[in-house]
C-alpha positions, 0 to 999 in steps of 0.5 A, a space after each residue: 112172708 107167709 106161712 101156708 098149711 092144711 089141717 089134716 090131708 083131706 086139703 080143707 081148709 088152706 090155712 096162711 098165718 104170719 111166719 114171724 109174729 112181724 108179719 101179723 098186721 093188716 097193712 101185711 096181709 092186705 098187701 101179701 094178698 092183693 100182690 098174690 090175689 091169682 095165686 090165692 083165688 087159685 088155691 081157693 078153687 083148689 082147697 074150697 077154702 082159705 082161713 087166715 089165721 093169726 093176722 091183727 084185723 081188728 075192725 069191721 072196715 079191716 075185714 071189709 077191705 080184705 074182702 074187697 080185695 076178691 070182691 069189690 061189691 059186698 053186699 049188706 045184710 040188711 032187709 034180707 040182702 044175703 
């Protein structure tokens, strides 16, 4: 379970954490999102933004799967490619 709330009234950024430090590794928020992707591609058009807080991604292939599950072709930012 995740838990899911805003900075201040103006709506920006969403924020979703871990309810229980149980909750805080990769594999969770990996399978939290790619089971709830419409929902939370939904609350971005909403907020304009999303911050995962508190989760273990500890690597760059980590970070790069939870963008592949939105966005299956990333882009390098090598040779000017951003």
């Amino acid at each position: 379970m995740v838990k899911k709330y805003m900075l201040n009234e103006n709506l920006l950024p969403l924020i979703i954490g871990p309810e229980i430090e149980q909750d805080n590794s990769f594999q969770f928020i990996y399978k939290w999102l790619s089971e709830n992707k419409s929902w939370f591609s939904e609350k971005l058009g909403e907020h304009g933004a999303v911050l995962l807080r508190g989760f273990s991604i500890n690597s760059i292939d980590e970070f790069s799967s939870i963008c592949k599950v939105f966005q299956s072709d990333l882009k390098d930012y090598k040779g000017g490619n951003s």
